[in-house]
DSSP file (Angstrom, degrees, kcal/mol; ACC not computed):
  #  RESIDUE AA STRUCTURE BP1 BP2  ACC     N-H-->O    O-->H-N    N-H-->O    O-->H-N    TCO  KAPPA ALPHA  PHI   PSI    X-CA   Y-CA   Z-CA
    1    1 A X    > >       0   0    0      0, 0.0     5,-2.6     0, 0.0     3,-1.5   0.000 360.0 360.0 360.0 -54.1 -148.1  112.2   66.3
    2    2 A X  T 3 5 +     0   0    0      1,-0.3     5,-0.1     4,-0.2    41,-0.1   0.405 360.0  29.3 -57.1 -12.6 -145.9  114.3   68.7
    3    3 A X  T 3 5S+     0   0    0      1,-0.0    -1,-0.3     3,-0.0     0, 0.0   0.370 108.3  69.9-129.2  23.4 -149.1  116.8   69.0
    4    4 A X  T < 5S-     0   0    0     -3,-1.5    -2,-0.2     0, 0.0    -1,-0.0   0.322 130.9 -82.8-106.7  -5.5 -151.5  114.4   68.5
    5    5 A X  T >>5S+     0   0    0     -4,-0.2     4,-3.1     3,-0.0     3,-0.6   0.359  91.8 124.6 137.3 -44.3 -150.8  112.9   71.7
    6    6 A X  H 3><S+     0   0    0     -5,-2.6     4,-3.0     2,-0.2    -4,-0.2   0.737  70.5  49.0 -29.6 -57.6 -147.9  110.7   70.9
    7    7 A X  H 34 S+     0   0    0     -6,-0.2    -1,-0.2     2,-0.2     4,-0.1   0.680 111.7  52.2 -85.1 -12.5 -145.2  111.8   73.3
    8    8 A X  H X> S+     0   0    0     -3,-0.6     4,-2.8     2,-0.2     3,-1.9   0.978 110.5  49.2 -61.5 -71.2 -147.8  111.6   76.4
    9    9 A X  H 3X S+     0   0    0     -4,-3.1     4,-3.6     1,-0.3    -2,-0.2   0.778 113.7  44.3 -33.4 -61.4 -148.7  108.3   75.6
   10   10 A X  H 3< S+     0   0    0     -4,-3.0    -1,-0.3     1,-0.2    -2,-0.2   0.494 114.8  43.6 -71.5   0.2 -145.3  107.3   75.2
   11   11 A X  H X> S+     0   0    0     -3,-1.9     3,-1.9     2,-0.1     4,-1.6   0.838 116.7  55.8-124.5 -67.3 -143.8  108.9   78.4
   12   12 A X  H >X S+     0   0    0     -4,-2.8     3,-3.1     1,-0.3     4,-1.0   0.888 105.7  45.4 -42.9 -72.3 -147.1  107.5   80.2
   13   13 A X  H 3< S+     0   0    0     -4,-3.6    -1,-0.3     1,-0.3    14,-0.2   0.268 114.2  50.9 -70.3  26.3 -146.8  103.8   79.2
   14   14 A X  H <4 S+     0   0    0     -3,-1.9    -1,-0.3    -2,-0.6    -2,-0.2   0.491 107.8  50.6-114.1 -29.7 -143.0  103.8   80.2
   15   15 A X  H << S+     0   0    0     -3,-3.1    -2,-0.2    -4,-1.6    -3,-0.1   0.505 116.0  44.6 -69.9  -4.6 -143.6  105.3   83.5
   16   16 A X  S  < S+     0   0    0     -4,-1.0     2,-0.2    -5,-0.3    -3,-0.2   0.636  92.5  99.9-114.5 -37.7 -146.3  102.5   83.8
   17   17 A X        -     0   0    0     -5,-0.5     2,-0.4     1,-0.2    -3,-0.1  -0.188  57.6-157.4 -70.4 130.5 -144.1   99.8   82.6
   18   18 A X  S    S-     0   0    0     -2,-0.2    -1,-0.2     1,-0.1     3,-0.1  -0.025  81.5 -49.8 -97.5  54.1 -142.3   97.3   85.2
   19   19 A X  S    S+     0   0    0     -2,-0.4     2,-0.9     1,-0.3    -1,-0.1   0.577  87.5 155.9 108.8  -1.1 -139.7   96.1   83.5
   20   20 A X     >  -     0   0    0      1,-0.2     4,-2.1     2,-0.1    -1,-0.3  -0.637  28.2-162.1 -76.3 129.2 -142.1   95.0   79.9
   21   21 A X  H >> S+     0   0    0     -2,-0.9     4,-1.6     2,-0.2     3,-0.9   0.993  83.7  55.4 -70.4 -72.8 -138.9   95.2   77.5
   22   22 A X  H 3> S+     0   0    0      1,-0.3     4,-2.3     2,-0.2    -1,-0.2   0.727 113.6  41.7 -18.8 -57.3 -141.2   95.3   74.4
   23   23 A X  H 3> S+     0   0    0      2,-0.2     4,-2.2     3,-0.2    -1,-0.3   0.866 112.7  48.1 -74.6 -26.0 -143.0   98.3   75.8
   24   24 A X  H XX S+     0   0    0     -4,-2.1     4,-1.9    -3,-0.9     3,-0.9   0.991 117.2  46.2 -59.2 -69.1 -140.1  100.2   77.2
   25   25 A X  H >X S+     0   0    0     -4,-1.6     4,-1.7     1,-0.3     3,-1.7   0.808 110.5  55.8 -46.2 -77.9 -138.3   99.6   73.6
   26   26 A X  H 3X S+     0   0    0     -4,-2.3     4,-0.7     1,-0.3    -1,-0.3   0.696 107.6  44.6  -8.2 -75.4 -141.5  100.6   72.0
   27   27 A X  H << S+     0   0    0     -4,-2.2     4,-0.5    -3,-0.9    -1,-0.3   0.714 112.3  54.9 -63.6 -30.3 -141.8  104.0   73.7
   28   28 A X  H XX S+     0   0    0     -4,-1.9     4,-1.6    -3,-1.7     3,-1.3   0.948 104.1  53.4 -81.4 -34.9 -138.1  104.7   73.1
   29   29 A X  H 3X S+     0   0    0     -4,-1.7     4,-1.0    -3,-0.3    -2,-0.2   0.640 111.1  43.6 -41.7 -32.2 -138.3  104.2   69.5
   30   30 A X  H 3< S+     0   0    0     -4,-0.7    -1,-0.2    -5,-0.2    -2,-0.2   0.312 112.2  50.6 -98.5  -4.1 -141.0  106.5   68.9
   31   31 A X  H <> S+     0   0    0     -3,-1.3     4,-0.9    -4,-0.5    -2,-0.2   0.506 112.3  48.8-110.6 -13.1 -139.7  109.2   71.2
   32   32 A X  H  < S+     0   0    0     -4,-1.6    -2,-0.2    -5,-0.2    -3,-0.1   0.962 115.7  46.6 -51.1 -47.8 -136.1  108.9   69.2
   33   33 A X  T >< S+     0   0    0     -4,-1.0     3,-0.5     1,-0.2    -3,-0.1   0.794 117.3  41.1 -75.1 -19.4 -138.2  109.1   65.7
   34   34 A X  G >4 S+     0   0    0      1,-0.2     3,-1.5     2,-0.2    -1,-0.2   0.780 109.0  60.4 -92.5 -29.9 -140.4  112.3   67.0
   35   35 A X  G 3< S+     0   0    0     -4,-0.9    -1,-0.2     1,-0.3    71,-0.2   0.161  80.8  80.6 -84.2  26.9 -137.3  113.9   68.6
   36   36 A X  G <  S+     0   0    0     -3,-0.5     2,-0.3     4,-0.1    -1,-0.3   0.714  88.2  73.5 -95.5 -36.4 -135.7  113.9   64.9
   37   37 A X  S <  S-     0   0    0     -3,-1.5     4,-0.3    -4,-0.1    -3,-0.0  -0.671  83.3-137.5-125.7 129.9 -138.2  117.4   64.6
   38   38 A X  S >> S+     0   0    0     -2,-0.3     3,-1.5     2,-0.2     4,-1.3   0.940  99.2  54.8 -48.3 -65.3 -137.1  120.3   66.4
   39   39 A X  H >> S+     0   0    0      1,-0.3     4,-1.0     2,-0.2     3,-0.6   0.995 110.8  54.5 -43.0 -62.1 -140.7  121.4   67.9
   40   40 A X  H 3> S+     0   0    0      1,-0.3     4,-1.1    -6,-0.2    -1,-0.3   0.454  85.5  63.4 -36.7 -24.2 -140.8  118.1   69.2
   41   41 A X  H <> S+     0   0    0     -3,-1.5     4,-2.5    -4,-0.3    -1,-0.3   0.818 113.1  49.8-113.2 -49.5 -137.4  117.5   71.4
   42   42 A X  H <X S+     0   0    0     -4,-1.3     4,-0.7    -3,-0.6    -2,-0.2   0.930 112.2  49.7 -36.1 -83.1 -139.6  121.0   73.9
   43   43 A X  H  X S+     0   0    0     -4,-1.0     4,-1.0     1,-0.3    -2,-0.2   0.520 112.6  42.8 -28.6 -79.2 -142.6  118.7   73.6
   44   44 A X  H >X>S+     0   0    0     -4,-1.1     4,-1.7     2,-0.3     5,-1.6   0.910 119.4  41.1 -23.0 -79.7 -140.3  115.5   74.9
   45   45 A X  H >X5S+     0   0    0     -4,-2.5     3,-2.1     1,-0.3     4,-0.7   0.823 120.0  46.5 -57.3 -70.1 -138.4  117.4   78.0
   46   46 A X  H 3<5S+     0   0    0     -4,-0.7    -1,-0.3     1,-0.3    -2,-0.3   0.566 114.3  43.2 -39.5 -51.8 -141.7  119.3   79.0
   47   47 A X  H <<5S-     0   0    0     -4,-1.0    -1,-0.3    -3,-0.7    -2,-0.2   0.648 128.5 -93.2-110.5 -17.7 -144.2  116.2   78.9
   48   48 A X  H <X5S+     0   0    0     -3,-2.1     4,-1.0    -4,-1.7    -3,-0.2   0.698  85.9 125.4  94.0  41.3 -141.2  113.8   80.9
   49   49 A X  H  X< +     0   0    0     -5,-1.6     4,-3.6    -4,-0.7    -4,-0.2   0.813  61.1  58.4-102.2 -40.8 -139.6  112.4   78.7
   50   50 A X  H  > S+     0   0    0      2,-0.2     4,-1.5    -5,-0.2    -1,-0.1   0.930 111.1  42.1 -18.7 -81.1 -136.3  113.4   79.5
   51   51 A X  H  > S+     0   0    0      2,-0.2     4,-2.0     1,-0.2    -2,-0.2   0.867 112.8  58.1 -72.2 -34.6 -136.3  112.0   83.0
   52   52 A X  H  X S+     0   0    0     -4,-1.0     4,-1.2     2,-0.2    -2,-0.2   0.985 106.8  54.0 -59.8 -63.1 -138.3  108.4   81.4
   53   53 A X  H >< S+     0   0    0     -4,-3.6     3,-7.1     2,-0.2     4,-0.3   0.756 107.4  42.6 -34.7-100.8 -135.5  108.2   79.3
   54   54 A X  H >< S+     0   0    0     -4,-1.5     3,-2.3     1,-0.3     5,-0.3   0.396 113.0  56.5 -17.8 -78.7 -132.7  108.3   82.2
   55   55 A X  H 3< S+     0   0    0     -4,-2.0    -1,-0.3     1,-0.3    -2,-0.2   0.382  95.6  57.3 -85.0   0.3 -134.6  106.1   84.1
   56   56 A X  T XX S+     0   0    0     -3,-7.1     3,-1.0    -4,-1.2     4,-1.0   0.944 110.6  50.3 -58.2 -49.5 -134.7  103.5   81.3
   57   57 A X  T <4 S+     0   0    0     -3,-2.3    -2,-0.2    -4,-0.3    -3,-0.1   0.644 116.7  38.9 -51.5 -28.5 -130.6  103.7   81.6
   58   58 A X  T 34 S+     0   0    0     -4,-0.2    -1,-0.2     2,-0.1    -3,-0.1   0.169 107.2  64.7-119.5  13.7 -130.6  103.2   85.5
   59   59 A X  T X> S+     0   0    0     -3,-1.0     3,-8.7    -5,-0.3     4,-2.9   0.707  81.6  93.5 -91.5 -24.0 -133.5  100.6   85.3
   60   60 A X  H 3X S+     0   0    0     -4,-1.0     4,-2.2     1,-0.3    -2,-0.1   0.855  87.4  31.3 -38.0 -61.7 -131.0   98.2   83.4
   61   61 A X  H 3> S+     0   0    0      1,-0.2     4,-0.7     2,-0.2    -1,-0.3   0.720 117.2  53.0 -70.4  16.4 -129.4   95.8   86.1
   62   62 A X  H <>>S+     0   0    0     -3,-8.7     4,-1.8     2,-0.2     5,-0.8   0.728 119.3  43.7-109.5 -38.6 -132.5   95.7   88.6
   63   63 A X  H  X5S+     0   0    0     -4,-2.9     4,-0.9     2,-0.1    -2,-0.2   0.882 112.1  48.6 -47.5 -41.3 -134.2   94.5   84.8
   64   64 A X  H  X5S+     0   0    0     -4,-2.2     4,-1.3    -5,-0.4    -2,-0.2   0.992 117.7  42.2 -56.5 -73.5 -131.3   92.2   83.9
   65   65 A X  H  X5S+     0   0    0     -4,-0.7     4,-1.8     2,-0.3    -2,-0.1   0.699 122.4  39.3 -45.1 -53.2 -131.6   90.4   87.9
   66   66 A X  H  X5S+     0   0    0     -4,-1.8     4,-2.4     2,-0.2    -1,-0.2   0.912 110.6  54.2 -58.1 -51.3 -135.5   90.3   88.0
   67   67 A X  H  X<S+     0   0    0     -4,-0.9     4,-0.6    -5,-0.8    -2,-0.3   0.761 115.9  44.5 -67.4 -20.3 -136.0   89.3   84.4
   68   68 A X  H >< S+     0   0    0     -4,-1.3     3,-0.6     2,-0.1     4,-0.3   0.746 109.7  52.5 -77.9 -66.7 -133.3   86.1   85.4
   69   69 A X  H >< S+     0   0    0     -4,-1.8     3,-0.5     1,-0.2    -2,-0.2   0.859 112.5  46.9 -50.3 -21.9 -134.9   85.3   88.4
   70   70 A X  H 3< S+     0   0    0     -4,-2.4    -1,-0.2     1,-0.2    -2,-0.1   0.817  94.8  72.8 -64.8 -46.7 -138.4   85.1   86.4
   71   71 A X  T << S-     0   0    0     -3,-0.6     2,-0.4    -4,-0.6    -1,-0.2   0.407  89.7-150.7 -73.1  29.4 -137.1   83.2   83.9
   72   72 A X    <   -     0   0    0     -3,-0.5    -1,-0.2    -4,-0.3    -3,-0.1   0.369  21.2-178.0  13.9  25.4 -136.9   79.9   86.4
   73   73 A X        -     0   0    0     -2,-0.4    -1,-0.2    -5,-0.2    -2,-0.0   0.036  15.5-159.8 -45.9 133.5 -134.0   78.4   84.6
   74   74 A X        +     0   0    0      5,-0.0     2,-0.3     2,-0.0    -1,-0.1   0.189  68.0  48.5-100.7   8.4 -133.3   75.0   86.3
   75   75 A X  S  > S-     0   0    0      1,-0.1     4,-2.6     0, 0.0     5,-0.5  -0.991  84.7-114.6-171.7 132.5 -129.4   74.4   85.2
   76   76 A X  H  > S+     0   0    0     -2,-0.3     4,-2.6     2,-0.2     5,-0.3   0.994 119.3  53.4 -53.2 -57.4 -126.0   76.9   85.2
   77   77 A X  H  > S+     0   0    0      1,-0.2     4,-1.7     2,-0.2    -1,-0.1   0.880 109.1  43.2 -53.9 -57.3 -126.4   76.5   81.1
   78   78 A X  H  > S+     0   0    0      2,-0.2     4,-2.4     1,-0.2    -1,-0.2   0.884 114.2  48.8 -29.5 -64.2 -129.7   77.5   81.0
   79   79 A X  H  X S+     0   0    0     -4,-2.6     4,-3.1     2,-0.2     5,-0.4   0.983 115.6  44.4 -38.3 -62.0 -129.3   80.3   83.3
   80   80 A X  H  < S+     0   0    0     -4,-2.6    -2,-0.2    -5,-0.5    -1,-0.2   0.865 112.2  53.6 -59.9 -37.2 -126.2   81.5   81.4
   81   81 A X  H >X S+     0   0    0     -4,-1.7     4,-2.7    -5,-0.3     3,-1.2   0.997 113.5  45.3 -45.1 -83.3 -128.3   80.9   78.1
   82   82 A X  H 3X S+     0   0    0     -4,-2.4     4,-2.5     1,-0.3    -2,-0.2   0.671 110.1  49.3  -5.4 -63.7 -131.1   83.2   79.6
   83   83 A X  H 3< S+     0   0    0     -4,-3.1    -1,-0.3     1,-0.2    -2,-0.2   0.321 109.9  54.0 -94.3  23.2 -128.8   86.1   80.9
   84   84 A X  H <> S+     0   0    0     -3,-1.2     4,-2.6    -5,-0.4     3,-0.4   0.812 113.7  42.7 -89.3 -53.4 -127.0   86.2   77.2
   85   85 A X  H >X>S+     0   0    0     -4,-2.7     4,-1.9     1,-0.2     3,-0.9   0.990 120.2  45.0 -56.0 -64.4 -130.8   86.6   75.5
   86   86 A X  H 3X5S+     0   0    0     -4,-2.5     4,-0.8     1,-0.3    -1,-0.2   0.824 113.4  53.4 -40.0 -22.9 -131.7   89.4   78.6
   87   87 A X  H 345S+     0   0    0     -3,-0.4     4,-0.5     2,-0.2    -1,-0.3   0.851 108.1  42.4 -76.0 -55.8 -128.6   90.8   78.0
   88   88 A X  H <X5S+     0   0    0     -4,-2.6     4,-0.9    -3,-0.9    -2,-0.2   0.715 112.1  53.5 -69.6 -22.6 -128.8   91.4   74.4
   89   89 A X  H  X5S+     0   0    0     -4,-1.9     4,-2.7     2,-0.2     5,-0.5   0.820 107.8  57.0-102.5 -45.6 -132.5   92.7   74.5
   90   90 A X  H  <<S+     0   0    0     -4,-0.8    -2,-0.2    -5,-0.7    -1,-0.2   0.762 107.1  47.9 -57.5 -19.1 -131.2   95.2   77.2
   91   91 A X  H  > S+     0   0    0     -4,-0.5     4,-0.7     1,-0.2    -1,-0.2   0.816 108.2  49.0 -79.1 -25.2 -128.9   96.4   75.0
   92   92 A X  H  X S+     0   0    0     -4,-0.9     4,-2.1    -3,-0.4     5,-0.3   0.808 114.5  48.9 -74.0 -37.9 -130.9   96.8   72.4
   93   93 A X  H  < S+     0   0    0     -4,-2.7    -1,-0.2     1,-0.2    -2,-0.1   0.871 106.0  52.5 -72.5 -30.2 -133.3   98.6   74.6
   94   94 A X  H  > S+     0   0    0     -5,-0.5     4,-2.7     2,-0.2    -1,-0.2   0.818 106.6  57.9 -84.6 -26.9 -130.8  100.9   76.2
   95   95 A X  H  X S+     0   0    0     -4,-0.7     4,-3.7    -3,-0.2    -2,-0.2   0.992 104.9  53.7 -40.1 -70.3 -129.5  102.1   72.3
   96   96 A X  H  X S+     0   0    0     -4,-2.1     4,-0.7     1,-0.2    -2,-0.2   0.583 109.1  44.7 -54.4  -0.1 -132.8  103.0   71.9
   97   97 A X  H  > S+     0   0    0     -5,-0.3     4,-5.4     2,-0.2    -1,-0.2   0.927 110.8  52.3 -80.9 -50.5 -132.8  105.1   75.1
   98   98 A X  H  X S+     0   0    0     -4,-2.7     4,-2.0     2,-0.2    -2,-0.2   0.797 110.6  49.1 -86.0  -5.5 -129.6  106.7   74.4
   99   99 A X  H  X S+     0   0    0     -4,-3.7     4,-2.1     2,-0.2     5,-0.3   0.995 106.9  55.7 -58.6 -59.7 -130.8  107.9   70.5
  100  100 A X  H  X S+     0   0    0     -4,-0.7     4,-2.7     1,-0.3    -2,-0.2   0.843 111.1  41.5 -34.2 -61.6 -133.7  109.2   71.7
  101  101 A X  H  X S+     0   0    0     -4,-5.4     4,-1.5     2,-0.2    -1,-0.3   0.967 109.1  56.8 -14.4 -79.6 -131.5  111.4   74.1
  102  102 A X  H  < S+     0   0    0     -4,-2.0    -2,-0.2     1,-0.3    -3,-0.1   0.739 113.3  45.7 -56.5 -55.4 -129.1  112.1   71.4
  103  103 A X  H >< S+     0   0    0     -4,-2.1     3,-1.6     1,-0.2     4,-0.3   0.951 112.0  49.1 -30.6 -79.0 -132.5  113.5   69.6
  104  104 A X  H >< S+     0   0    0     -4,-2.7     3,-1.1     1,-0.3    -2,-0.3   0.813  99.1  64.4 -54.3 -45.2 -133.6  115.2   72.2
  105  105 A X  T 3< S+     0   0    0     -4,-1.5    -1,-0.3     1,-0.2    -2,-0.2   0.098  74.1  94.0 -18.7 -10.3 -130.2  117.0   73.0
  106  106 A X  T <  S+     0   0    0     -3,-1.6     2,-0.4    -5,-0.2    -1,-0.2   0.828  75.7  77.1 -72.4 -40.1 -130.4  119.0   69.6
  107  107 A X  S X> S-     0   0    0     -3,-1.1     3,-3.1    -4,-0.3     4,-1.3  -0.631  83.4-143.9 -92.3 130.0 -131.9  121.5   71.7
  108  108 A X  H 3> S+     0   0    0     -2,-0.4     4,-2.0     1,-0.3     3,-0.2   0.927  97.1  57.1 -62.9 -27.7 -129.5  123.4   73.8
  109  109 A X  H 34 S+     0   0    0      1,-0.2    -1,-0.3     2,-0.2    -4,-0.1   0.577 100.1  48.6 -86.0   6.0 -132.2  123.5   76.5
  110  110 A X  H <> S+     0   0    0     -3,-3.1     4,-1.1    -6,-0.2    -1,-0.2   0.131 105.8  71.9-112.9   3.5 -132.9  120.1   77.0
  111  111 A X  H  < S+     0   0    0     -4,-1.3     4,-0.5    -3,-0.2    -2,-0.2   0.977 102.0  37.9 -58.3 -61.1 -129.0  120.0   77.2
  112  112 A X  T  X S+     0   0    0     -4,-2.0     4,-0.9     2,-0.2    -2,-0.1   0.614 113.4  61.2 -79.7 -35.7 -128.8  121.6   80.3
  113  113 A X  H  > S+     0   0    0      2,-0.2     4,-1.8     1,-0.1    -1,-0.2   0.988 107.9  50.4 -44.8 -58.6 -132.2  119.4   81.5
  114  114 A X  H  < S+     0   0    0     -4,-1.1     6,-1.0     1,-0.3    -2,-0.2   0.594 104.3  49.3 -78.4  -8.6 -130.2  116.7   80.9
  115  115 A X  H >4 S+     0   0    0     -4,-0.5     3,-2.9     4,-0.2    -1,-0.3   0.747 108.4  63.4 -70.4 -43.2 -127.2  117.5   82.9
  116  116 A X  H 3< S+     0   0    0     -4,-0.9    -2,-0.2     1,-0.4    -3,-0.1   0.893  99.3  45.7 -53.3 -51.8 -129.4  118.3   85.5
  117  117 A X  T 3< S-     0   0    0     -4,-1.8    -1,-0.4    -5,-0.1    -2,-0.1   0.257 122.3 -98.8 -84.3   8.3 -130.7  115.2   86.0
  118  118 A X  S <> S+     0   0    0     -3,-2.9     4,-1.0    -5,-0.1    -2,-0.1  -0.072  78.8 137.6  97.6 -31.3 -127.3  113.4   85.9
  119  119 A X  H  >  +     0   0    0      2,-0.3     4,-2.0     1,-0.2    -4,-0.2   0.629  62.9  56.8  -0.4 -59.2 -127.7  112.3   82.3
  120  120 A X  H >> S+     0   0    0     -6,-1.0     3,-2.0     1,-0.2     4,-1.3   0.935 111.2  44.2 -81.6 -67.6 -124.1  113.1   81.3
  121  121 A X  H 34 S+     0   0    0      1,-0.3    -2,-0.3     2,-0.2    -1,-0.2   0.678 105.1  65.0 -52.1  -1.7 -122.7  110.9   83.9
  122  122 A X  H 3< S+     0   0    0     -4,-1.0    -1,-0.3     2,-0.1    -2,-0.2   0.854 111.1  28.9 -81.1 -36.4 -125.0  108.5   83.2
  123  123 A X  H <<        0   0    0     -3,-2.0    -2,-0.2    -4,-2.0    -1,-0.1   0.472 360.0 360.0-117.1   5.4 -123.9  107.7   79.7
  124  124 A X     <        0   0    0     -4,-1.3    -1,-0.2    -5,-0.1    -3,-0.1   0.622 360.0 360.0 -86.7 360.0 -120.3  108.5   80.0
């Protein structure tokens, strides 16, 4: 999958996504599971994958804010209901970001990519 195409694809349709949780989540799951394989974690930082990551991690509160304000909740309970669900699905989504890192990071030179780009202050 990872030369087949895979890691474009997924890099693409996260750079493309505004904020669809499903697809973001999607793309990070499959660049965690491909960045398990050494050839693969090059592949990743070369194609953008690196930086689509981070910017899943610094999309989270303007995702939380939009994705409440969409959801046109009519009541404080509702709302609060709302930003619990958005909340949990962001987390979930943001796991998947930072395995997919963690994966990618195996390789000492997408260590030093990912410092680069702020990375390590991003998840500490």
């Amino acid at each position: 999958i990872g030369q087949a195409g895979g890691i474009e694809a997924a890099v693409a349709a996260m750079t493309r996504s505004k904020g669809s949780h499903r697809t973001l989540a999607a793309a990070c799951v499959l660049l965690r599971e491909l960045g398990r394989f050494g050839p693969n974690q090059e592949r990743i930082a070369a194609k953008g994958g690196v930086n689509a990551l981070l910017n899943v991690l610094m999309l989270h509160p303007k995702v939380l804010q939009s994705m409440q304000r969409a959801s046109g909740a009519e009541t404080v309970q509702a709302e609060q209901q709302t930003a619990g669900a958005v909340s949990d699905k962001l987390l979930g989504l943001m796991e998947h970001a930072l395995a997919a890192l963690r994966n990618v990071a195996a390789s000492e030179q997408n260590q030093v990519l990912i410092a680069q780009c702020g990375g390590v202050r991003m998840v500490i």
